[in-house]
N, C-alpha and C positions, 0 to 999 in steps of 0.2 A: 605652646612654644612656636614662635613663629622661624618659619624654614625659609634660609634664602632662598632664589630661584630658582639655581641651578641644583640644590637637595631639592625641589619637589619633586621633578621628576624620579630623582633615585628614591622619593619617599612613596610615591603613588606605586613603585613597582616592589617595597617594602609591604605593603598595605596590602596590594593583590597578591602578593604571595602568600602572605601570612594566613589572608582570610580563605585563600584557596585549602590551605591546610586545612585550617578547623572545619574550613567548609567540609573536606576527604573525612576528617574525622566524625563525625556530624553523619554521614552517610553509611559506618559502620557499626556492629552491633554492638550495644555498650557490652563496653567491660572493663573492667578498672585498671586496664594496660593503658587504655587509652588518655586514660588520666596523666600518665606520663608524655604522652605524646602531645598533648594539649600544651603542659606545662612547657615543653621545649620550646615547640612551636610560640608559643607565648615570651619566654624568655628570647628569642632572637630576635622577638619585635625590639623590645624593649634594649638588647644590649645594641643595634642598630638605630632606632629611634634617639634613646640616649648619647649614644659613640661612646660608649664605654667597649675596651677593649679586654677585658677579664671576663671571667665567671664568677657572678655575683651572689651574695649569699643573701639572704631578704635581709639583714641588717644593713647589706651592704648597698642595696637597692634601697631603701628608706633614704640613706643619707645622701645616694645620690638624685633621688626623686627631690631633697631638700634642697639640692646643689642647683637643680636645671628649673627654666623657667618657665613651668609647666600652670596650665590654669590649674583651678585649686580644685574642681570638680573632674579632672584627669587625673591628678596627682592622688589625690583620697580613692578613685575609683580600683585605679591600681595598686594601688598599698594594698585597698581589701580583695581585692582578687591575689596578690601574691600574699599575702596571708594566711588567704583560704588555701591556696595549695601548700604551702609550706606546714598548714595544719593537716593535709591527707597525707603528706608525705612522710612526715616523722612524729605526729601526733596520732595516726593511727587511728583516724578519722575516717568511718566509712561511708561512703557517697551513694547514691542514691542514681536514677537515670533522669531522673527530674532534676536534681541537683545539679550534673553533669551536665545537663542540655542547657541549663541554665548558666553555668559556666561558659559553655560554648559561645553564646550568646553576648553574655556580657565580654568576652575578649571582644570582637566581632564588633561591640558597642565602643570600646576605647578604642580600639584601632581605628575605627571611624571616626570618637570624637579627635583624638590627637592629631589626626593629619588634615582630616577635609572640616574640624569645626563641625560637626552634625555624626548623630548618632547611627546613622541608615541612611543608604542611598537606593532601600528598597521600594520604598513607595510610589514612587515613580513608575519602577518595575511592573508593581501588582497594578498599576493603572493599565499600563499597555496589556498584561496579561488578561487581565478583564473584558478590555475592548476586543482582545482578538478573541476570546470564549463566546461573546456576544455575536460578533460579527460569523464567526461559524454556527452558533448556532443558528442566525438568522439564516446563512446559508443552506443549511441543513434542511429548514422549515422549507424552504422556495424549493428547493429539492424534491423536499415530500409532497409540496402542493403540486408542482411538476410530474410527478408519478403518478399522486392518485387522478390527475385529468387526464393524462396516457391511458392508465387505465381503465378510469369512465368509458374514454373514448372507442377503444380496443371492445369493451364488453357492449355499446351500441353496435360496435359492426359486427358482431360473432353473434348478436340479438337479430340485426337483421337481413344476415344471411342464413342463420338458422332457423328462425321463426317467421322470415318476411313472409311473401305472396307464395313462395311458391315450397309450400310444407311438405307433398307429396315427393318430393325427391329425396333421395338418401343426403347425407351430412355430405359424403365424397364429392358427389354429382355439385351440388351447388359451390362448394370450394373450386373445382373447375369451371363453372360458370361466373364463378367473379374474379377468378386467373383470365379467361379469356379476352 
């Protein structure tokens, strides 16, 4: 569905909100409450995304996913995701946390494809996250190599104040003579 200009902006702020949700729900421990919260979360995209001003019943979302001019691989994606819930909901259909994270997901996958045309705007993400895990740990390594020559260094000078030339003197005595 192509969005004039002035909806994208109200659509990208459609989009982040939505996915922030599932995102929150995604972060808590399954439980089949959530499943309800999902599905809200999910119908708000959609009565937003569509501009339907009702509460739709999945019959009634069919015919209007028939009505708007949705790609064919949005329009099917959705059908079977409101399907599937309208099957937990009153088919008595019991979900799974794999199932459920899977749901998650695929909302998250349509609300990316409907608005921005692409499924994931994470790949990018996991590039930079990479680069900075690399970059610290190269950091980390220069760190370590920095310490263990501190301390190379450290154990020649306690080597040759303790053991140099002059052995007959207590440990004390020579500490004060290379203070001096």
């Amino acid at each position: 569905m192509a969005l004039p200009k002035e909806r994208k902006a109200d659509s990208e702020i459609l989009r982040q909100t939505v996915i922030g949700k599932i995102n929150s729900i995604k972060k808590k421990k399954f439980d089949e409450s959530l499943v309800n919260d999902f599905s809200w979360a999910f119908k708000v995209f959609l009565k937003r995304y569509l501009s339907l001003n009702y509460e739709f019943t999945h019959e009634e979302l069919l015919k209007e996913i028939g009505k708007a001019k949705l790609k064919e691989d949005v329009s099917k994606r959705i059908m079977a995701l409101s399907s599937l819930l309208e099957n937990i909901k009153y088919g008595n259909l019991i979900i799974t946390k794999e199932h459920f994270e899977w749901m998650l997901n695929e909302g998250n996958k349509i609300i990316n494809l409907a608005i921005l045309g692409k499924e994931s705007l994470q790949e990018p993400t996991k590039k930079k996250t990479i680069d900075k895990e690399k970059a610290k740990a190269k950091s980390m390594k220069i760190k370590d190599n920095v310490k263990q020559e501190n301390k190379s260094e450290i154990n020649g000078i306690f080597k040759k104040i303790f053991f140099g030339k002059h052995e007959t003197k207590e440990p004390i005595e020579k500490i004060q003579e290379v203070q001096k």
